[in-house]
C-alpha positions as CSV (number, residue, x, y, z in Angstrom):
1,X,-0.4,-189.7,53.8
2,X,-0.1,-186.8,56.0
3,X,-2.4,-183.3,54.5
4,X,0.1,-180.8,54.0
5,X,1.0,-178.7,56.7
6,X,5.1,-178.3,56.3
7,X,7.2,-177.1,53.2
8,X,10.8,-177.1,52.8
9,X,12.5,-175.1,50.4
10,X,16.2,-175.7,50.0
11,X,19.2,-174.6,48.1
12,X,22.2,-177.1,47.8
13,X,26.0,-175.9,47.4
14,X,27.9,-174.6,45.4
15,X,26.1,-170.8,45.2
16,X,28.1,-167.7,47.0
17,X,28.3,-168.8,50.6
18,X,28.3,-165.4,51.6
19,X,24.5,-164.1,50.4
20,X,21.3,-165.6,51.5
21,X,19.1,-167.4,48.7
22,X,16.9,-164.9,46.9
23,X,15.3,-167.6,45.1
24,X,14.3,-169.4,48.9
25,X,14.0,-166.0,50.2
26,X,11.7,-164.8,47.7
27,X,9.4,-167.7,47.4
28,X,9.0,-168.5,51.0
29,X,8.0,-164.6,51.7
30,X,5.6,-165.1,48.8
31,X,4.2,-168.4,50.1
32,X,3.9,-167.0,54.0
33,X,1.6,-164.4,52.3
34,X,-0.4,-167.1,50.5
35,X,-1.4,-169.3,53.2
36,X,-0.8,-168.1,56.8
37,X,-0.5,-171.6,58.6
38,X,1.9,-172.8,56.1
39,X,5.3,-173.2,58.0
40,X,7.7,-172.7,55.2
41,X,11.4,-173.6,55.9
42,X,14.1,-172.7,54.0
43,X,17.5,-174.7,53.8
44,X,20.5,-172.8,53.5
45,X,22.7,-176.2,53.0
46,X,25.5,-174.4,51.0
47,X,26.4,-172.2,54.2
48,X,26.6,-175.3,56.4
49,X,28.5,-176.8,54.4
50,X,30.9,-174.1,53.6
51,X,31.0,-173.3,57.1
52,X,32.2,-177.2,57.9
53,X,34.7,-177.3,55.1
54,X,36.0,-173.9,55.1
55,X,35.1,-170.7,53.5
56,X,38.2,-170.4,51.0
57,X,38.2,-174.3,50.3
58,X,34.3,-173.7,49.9
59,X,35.0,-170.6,47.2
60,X,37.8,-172.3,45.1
61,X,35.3,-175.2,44.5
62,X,32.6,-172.9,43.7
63,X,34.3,-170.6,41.2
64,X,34.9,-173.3,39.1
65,X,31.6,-175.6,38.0
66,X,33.1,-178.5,36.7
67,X,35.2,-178.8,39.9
68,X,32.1,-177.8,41.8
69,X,30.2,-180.4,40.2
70,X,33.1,-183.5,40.6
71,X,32.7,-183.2,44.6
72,X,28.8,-184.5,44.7
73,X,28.9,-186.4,41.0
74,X,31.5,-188.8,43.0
75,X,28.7,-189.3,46.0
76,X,25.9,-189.7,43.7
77,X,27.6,-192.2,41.3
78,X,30.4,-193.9,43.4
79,X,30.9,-196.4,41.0
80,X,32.5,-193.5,38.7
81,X,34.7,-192.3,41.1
82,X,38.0,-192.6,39.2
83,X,36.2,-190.7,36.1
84,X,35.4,-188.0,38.5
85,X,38.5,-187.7,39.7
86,X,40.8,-187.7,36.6
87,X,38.4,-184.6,35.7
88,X,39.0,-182.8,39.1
89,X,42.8,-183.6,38.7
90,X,42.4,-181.8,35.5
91,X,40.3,-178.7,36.6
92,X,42.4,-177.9,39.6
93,X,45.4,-178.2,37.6
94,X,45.8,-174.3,39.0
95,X,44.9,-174.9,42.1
96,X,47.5,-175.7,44.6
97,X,45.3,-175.7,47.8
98,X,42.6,-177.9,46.4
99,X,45.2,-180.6,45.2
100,X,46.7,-180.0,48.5
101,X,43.4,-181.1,50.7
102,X,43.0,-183.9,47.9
103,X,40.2,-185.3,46.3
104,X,39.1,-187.9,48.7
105,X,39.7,-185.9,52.1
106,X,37.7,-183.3,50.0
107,X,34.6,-186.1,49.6
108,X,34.8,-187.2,53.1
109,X,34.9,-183.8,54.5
110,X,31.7,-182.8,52.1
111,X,30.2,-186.6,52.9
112,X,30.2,-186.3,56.4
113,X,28.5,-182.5,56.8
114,X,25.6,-183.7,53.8
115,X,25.0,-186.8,56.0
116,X,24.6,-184.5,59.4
117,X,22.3,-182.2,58.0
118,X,19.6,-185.1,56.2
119,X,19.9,-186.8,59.3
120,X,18.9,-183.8,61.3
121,X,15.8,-183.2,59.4
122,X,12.4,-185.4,59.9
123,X,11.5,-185.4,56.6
124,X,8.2,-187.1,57.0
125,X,6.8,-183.7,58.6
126,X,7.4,-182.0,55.0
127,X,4.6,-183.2,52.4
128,X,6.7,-181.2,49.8
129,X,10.6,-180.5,48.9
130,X,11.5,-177.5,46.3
131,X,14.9,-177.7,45.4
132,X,16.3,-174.2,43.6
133,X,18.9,-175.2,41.3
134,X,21.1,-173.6,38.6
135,X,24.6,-173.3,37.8
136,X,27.0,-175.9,39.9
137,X,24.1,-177.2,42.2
138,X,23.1,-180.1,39.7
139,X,25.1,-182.9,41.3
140,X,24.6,-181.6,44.6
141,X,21.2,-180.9,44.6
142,X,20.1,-184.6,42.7
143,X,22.7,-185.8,45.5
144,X,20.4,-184.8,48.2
145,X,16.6,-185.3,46.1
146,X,18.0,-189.2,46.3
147,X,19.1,-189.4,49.6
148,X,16.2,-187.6,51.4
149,X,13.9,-190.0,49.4
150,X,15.4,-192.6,50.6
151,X,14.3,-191.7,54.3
152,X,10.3,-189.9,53.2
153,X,9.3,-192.1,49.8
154,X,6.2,-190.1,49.8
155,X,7.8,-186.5,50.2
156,X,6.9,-184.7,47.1
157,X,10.0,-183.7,45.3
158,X,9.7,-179.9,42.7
159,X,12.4,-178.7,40.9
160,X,13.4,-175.5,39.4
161,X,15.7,-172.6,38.3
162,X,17.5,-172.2,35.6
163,X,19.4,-175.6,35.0
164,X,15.7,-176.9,34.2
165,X,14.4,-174.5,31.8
166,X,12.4,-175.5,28.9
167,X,13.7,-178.4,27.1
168,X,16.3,-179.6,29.8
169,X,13.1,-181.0,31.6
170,X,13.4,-183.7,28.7
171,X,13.8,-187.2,30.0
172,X,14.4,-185.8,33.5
173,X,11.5,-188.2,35.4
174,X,12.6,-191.0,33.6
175,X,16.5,-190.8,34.7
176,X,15.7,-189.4,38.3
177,X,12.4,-190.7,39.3
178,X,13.0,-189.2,42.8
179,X,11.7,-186.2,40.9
180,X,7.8,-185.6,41.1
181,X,7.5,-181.8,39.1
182,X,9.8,-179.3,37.5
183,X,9.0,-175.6,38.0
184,X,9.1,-174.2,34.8
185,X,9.8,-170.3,34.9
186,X,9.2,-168.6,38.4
187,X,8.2,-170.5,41.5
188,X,5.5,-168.0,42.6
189,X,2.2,-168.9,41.1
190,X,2.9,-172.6,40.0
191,X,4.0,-173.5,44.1
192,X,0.9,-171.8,45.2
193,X,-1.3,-173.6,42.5
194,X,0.0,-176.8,44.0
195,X,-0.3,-176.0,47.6
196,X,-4.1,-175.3,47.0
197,X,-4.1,-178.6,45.7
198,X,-2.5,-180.6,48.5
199,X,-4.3,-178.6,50.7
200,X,-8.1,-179.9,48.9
201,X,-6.4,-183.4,48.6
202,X,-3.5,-185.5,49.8
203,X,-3.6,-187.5,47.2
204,X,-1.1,-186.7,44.5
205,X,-3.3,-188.9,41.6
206,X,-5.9,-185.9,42.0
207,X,-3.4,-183.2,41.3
208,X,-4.6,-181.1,38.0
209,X,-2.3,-180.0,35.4
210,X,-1.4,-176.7,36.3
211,X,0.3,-174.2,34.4
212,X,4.0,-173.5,35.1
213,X,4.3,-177.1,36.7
214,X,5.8,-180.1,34.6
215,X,5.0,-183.8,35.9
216,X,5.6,-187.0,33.6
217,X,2.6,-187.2,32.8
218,X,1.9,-183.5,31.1
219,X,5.8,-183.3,29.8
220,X,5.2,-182.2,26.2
221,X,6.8,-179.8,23.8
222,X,3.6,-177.4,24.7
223,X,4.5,-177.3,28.8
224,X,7.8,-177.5,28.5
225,X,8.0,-174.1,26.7
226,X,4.8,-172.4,29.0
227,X,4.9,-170.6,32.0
228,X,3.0,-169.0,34.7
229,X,4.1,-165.9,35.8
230,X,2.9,-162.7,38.0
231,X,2.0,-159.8,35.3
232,X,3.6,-157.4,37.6
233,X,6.2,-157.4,40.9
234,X,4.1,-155.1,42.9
235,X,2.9,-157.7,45.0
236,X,5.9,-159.4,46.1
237,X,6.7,-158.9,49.5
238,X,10.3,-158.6,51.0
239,X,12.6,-161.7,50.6
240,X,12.1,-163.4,54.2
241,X,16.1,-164.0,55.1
242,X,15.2,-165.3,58.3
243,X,16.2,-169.0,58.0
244,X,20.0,-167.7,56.8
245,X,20.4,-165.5,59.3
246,X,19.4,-167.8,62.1
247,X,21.8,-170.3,61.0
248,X,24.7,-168.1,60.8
249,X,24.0,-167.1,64.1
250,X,24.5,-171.0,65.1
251,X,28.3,-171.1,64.4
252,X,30.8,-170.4,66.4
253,X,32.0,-166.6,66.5
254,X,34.8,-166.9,64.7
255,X,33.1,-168.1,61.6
256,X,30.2,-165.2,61.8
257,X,30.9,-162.7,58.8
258,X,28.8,-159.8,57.4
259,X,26.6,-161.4,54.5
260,X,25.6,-159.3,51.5
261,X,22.0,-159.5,50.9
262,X,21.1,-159.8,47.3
263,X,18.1,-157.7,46.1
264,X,15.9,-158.3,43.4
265,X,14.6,-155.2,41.1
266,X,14.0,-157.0,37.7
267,X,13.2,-160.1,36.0
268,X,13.7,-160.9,32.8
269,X,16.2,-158.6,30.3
270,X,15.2,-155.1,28.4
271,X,17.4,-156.3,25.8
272,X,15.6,-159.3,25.2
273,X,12.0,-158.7,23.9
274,X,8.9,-161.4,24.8
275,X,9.0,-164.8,23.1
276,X,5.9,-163.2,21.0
277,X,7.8,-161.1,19.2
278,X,9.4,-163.3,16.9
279,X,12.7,-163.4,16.6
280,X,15.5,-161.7,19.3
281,X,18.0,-159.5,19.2
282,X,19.4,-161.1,22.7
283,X,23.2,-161.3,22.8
284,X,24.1,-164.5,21.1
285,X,25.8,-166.2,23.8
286,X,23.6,-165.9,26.6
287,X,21.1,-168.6,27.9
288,X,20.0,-166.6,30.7
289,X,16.3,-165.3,31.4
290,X,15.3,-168.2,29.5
291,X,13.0,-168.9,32.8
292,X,10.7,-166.0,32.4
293,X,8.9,-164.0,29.4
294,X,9.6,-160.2,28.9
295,X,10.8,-157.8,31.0
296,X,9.0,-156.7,34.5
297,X,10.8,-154.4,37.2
298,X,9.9,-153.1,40.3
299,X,8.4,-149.5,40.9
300,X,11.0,-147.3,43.1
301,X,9.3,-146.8,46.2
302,X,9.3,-150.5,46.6
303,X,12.7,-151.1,45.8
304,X,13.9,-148.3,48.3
305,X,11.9,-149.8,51.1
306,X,12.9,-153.4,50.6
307,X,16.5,-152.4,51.0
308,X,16.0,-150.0,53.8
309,X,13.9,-152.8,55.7
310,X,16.2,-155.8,54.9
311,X,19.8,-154.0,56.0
312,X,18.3,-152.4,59.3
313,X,16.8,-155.9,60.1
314,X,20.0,-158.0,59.2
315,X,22.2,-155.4,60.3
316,X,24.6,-155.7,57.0
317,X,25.0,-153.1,54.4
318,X,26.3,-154.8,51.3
319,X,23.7,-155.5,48.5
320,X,24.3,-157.7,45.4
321,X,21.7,-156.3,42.6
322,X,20.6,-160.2,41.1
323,X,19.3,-158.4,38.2
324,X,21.0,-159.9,34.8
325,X,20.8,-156.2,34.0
326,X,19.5,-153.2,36.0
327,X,16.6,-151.0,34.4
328,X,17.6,-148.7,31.7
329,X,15.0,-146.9,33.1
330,X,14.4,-145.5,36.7
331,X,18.2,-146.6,37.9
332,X,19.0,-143.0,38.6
333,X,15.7,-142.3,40.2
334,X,16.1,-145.2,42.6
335,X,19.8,-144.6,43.3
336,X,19.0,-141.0,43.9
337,X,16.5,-142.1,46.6
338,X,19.0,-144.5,48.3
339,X,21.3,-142.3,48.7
340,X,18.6,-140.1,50.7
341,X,18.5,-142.9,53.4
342,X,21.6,-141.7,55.1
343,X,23.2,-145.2,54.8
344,X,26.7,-145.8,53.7
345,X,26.2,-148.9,51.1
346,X,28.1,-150.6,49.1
347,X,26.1,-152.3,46.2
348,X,26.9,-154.6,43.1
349,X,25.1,-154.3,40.1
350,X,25.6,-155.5,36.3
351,X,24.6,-153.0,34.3
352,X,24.8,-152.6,30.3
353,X,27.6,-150.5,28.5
354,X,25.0,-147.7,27.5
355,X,24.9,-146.5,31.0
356,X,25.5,-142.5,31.0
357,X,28.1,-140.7,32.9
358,X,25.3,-139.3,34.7
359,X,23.5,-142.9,35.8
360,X,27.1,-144.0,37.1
361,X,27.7,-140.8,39.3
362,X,23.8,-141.5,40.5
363,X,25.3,-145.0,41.6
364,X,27.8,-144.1,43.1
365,X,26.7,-141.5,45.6
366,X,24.5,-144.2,46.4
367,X,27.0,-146.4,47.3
368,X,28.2,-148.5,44.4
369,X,31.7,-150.0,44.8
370,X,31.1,-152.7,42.1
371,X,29.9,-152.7,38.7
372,X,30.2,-156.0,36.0
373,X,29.1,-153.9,32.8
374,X,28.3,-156.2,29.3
375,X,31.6,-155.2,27.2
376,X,32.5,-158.4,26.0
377,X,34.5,-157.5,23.5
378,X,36.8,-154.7,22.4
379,X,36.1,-154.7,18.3
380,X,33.2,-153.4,17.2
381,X,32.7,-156.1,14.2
382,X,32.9,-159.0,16.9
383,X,30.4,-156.9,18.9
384,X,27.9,-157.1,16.3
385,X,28.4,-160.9,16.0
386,X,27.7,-161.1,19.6
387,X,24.8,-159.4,18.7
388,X,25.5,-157.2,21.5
389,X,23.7,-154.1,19.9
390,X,27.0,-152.1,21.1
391,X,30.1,-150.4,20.0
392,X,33.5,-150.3,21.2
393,X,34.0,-146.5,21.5
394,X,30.5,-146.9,24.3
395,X,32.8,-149.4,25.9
396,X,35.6,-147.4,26.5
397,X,33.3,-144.6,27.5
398,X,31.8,-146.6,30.2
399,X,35.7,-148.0,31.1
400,X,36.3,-144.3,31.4
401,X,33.7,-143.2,33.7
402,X,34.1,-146.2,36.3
403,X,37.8,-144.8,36.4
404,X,37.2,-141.7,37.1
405,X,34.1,-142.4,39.6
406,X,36.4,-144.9,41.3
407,X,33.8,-147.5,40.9
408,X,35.6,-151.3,40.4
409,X,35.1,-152.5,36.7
410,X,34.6,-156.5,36.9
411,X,33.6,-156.7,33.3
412,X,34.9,-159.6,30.6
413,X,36.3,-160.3,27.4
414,X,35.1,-163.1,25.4
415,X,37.7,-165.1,23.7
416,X,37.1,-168.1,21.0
417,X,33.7,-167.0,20.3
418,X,32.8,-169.1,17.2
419,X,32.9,-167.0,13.9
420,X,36.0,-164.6,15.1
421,X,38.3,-164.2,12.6
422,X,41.8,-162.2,12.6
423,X,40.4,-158.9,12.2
424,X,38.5,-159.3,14.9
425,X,41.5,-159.9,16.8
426,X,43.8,-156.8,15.7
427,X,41.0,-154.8,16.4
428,X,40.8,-155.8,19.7
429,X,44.6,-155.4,19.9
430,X,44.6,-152.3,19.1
431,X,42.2,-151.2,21.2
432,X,43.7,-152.8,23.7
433,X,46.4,-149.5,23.6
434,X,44.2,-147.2,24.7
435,X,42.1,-148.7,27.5
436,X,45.4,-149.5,29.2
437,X,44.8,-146.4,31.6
438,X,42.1,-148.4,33.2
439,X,41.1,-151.2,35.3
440,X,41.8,-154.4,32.8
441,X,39.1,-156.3,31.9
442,X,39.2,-160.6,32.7
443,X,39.4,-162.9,29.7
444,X,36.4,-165.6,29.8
445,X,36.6,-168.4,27.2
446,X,33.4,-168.7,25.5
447,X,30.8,-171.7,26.6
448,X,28.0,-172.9,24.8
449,X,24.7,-172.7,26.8
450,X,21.6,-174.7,26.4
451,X,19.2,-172.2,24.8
452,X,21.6,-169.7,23.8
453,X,21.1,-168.2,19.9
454,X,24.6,-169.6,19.2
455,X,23.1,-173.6,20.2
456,X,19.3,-172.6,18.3
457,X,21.4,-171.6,15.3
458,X,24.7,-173.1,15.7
459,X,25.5,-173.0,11.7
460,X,24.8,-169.6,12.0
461,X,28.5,-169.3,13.6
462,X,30.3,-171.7,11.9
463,X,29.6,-174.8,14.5
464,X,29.1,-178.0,13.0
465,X,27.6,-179.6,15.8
466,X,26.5,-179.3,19.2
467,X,26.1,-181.5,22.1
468,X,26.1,-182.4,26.3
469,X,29.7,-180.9,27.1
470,X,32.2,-183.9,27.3
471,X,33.0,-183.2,31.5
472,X,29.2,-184.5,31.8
473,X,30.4,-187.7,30.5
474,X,32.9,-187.8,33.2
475,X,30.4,-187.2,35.9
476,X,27.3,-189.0,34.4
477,X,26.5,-192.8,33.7
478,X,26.2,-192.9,30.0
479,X,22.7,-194.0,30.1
480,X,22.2,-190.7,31.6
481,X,24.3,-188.7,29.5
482,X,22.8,-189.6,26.6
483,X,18.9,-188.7,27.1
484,X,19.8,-185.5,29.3
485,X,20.2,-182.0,27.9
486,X,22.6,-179.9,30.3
487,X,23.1,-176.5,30.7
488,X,26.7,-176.4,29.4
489,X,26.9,-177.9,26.1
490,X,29.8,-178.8,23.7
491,X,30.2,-178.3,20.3
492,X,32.4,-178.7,17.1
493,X,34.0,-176.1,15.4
494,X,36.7,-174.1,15.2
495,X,37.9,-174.0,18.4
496,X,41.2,-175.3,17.9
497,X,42.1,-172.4,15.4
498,X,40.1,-169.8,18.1
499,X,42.7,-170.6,20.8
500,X,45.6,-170.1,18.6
501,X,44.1,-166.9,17.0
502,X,43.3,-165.1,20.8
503,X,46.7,-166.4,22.4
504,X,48.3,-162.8,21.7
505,X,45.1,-161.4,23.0
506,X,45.3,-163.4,26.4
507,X,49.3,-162.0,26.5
508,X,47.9,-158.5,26.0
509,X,45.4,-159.0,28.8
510,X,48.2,-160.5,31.3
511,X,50.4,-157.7,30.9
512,X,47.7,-155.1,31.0
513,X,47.0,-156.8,34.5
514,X,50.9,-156.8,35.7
515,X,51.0,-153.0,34.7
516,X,48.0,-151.5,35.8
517,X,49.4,-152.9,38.9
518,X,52.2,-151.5,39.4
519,X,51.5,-148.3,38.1
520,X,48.6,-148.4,41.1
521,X,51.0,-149.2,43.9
522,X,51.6,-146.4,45.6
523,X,49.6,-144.2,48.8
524,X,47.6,-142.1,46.1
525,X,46.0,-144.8,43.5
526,X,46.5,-141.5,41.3
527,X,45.1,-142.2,37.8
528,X,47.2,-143.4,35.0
529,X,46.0,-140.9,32.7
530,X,44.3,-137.9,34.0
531,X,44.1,-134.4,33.9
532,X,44.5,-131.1,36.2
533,X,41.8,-128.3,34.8
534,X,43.0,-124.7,35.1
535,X,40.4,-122.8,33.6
536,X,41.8,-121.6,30.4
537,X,44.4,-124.6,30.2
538,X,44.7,-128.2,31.6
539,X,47.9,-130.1,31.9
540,X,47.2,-134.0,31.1
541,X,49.6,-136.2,32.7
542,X,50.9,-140.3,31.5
543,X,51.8,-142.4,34.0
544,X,54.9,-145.0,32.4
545,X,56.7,-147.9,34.0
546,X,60.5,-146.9,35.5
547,X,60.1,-143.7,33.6
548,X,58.6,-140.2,34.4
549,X,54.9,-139.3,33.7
550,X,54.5,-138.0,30.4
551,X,52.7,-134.3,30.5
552,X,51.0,-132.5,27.3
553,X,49.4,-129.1,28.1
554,X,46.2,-128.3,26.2
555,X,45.4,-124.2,25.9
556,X,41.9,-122.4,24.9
557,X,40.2,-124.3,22.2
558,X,42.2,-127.7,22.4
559,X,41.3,-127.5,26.2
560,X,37.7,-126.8,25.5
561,X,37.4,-129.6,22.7
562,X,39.0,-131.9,24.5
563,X,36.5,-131.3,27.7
564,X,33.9,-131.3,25.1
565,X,34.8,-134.6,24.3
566,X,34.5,-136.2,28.0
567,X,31.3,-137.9,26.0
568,X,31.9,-139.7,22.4
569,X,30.9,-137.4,19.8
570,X,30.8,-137.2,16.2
571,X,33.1,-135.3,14.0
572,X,30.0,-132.8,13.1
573,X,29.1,-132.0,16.4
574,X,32.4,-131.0,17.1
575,X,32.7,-128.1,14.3
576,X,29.1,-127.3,15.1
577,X,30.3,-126.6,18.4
578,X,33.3,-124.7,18.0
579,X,32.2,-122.6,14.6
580,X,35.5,-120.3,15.0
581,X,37.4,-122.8,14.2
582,X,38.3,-124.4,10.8
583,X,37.6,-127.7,10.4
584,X,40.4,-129.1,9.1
585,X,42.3,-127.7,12.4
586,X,39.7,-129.7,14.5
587,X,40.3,-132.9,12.5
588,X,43.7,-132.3,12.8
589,X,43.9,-131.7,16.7
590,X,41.8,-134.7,16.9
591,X,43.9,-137.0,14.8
592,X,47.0,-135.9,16.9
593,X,45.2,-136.8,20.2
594,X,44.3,-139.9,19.0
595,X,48.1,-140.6,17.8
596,X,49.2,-139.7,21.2
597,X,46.6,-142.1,22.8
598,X,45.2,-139.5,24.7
599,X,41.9,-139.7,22.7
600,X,39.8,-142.9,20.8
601,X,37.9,-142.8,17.8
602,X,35.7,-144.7,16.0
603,X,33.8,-144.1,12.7
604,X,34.3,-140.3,13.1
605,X,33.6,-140.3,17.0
606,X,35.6,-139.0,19.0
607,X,36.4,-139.8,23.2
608,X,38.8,-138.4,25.4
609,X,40.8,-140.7,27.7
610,X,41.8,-138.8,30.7
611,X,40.0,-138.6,33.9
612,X,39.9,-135.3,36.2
613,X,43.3,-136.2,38.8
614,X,41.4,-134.3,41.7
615,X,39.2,-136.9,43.3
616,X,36.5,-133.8,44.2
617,X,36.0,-132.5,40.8
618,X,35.1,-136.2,39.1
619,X,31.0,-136.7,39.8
620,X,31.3,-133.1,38.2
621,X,32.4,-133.8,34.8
């Protein structure tokens, strides 16, 4: 057996075609830094591919994962290909173009460019394969494990990302032999732990256990659950793009675009603490950041640089934060750098609803265009269910601010969560009314993840059982199915009842979409509801559908509370402020605002709705 001298790292479809790897990016910088005469090479596969099929053909497929994960399912298990296809039938049901292109045309197309690129590889110069894999690259990526085995029996297959965290390493080595090690956590330490070793030895029988790596031989409850990870980011070099890039640079000009480099800051979640401290207060549904233990984030010097260094180099200036949530603290401090660099970004972040007015403007001067904020839900009580540690007068706050600030709002709505009853759905109804001003919000049906506190605890919520989601049976042979735990699981419960319950909800949500619309199309993109401040009185103006604005003019005090009120605050504050006036006037101003949906409250909290008209005056306020 050949000592190792090569490594490939590669990423199989269906990820955004249109961003570089930061998993292959990251741990091929990290290796390079490890051990200079390593050559480390880093398979972009999803961009050839979506470069041979076609870029809109290749992002239909990837928006949806079961459709996603049909396409490769049918080359790894031929024998199941009518299965496979009654499921993609099924899931591009709203999809005219894909049923237009058809399934198999689809599976030759995909076939043929998979078959090019393992047969322009010599795989017998790599002693080791790491395949990153998470959400929709399961098929895919076991696809091309068996296939490249086929032509290097003694290449040494590692797995990892999220799809094989923690228990979903059960029964893996048995079903796909092809598979020598899971990854378990981050790739960092563990790859370089077994590099030393195949460096000392080529002999894989001599390989130690070593902490972060799973084999068959050390799977247990113990290893499945441990990781090894770096106790700080400091270290890590810049993501090394390089491989991307150069491939890119292959195709034919007319299929060059600008990629959006994605930037790490974080790992982990501030919301979730370490395993170590018993039990968490992580949102219920989420089965993310189950790869890494607590919360680490880069310092802002560091950050800064990386993004200065990696847009001059690649000449692009769109950056996707990967974060699952930027830092609650130092945001500002790093945006407030950026925008020092004299660079005219445009960055994408997820960020959590308790974001202040003040962070927001920070981002945006930077150069954020695109925010997906946590809201999840619109009724405080469901909020709490989801355990989300929010309320819904901070989500319309938030709503508010991104309005004003012109940053684009791609946050969601979870419908059918289990446990949601009828007044959490005339809750969200009716405060439905008074975010309608503002960009609408997309309805996501709930899923069950693996790992999730709704799957741990599924009683909890009202589930009777849970279970490998019924599409995997579609795709998988049952022997599989059976001993595999997937990401996506099913479960029974109420769901039946949930659809019928959230069906005036999903109405709501349409319309609000067809209006806010409308309302938008003209030269301006005025604001629905805004407001024009002059000095001593302000003049708040309702945009309607096929009727005139509605305009209410606020004078002295009404003027100043309502200004007061850009930020939720409670009923108290609000007399404290403004001692001159009685109370019961306040309440009653208040009560009239809220009547005329020009204000929200909430458990004697108080928001104003409108946003400054005048473009100029907004990162003011």
């Amino acid at each position: 057996m050949k000592p190792l001298k090569k490594l490939v790292l590669v990423s199989a479809p269906w990820p955004l075609f249109n961003r570089p790897s930061i998993q292959l990016g990251t741990l091929k910088a990290y290796l390079r830094s490890r051990f200079a005469d390593l050559q480390v090479d880093a398979h972009h596969v999803y961009l050839q591919v979506a470069e041979a099929i076609g870029y809109q053909d290749y992002l239909m497929i990837s928006e949806r994962t079961w459709i996603a994960e049909t396409i490769y399912g049918a080359l790894l298990y031929p024998e199941r290909f009518d299965r496979i296809k009654t499921l993609f039938l099924r899931q591009t049901a709203k999809k005219p173009r894909l049923k237009e292109i058809g399934f198999e045309a689809l599976l030759s197309r995909v076939k043929n460019v998979s078959k090019s690129y393992i047969q322009s590889i010599d795989w017998q110069e790599y002693r080791i394969a790491g395949f990153s894999i998470s959400l929709c690259q399961l098929t895919a990526s076991l696809y091309f494990i068996k296939q490249i085995k086929t032509w290097s029996p003694d290449l040494f297959i590692v797995v990892g990302g999220s799809t094989f965290a923690g228990s979903a390493a059960q029964n893996l080595f048995t079903m796909f032999p092809e598979i020598d090690a899971v990854v378990n956590g981050e790739g960092e330490r563990p790859l370089s732990r077994l590099v030393d070793c195949l460096l000392a030895s080529d002999d894989r029988r001599k390989i130690p256990a070593i902490p972060g790596i799973i084999t068959h031989e050390s799977l247990t409850k113990e290893t499945s659950s441990s990781f090894s990870q770096m106790a700080t980011l400091a270290k890590l070099p810049f993501p090394d793009f390089d491989d991307y890039f150069d491939l890119l640079k292959s195709f034919d000009p007319r299929k060059t675009f600008f990629p959006t480099l994605p930037i790490e800051i974080s790992r982990g979640c501030w919301w979730r603490p370490p395993r170590e401290a018993g039990k968490s207060k992580r949102c219920a549904f989420c089965n993310l950041n189950l790869q890494w233990n607590g919360y680490r984030s880069k310092k802002t010097k560091q950050v800064v640089s990386e993004i200065d260094h990696l847009t001059q180099k690649h000449g692009t200036l769109s950056v996707a934060f990967t974060d699952n949530l930027l830092p609650l603290k130092g945001s500002k401090d790093i945006f407030n750098h950026l925008s020092k660099l004299g660079k005219d970004f445009e960055f994408f972040g997820e960020i959590r609803a308790t974001a202040t007015r003040v962070d927001l403007a920070a981002m945006k001067k930077a150069g954020m265009r695109e925010v997906q904020i946590g809201i999840e839900a619109l009724s405080s009580r469901l909020l709490k269910k989801l355990k989300k540690g929010t309320t819904t007068i901070q989500n319309i706050e938030i709503m508010k601010h991104c309005e004003m600030l012109g940053i684009v709002n791609s946050s969601n709505l979870i419908f059918y969560f289990p446990s949601s009853d009828r007044e959490d759905v005339a809750a969200t109804l009716r405060n439905l009314e008074f975010v309608l001003p503002y960009r609408p919000l997309k309805s996501v049906p709930f899923w069950l993840g693996l790992g999730s506190p709704v799957w741990l605890d599924p009683k909890a919520f009202g589930l009777k059982a849970v279970f490998n989601h019924r599409n995997y049976a579609a795709i998988f042979p049952p022997h599989v199915f059976k001993a595999m735990l997937f990401i996506i699981q099913g479960y029974r419960g109420d769901l039946v009842r949930q659809r019928k319950l959230w069906q005036p909800v999903k109405k709501k949500l349409e319309q609000w979409e067809k209006t806010y619309a409308l309302l938008h199309n003209n030269p301006w993109h005025e604001p629905i509801l805004s407001f024009r401040d002059g000095r001593n009185f302000m003049i708040i103006r309702q945009k309607r559908l096929q009727k005139d604005p509605m305009l209410h003019r606020l004078e002295g005090p009404s003027r100043a509370i309502y200004l007061f009120c850009r930020n939720h605050q409670a009923i108290k504050t609000i007399i404290d402020r403004f001692p001159t006036i009685a109370a019961d006037k306040i309440e009653s101003f208040l009560r009239m605002m809220v009547d005329k949906k020009l204000m929200f409250a909430e458990k004697n909290r108080y928001l104003s709705l409108a946003v400054p008209a005048a473009p100029e005056n907004r990162l003011d306020l």
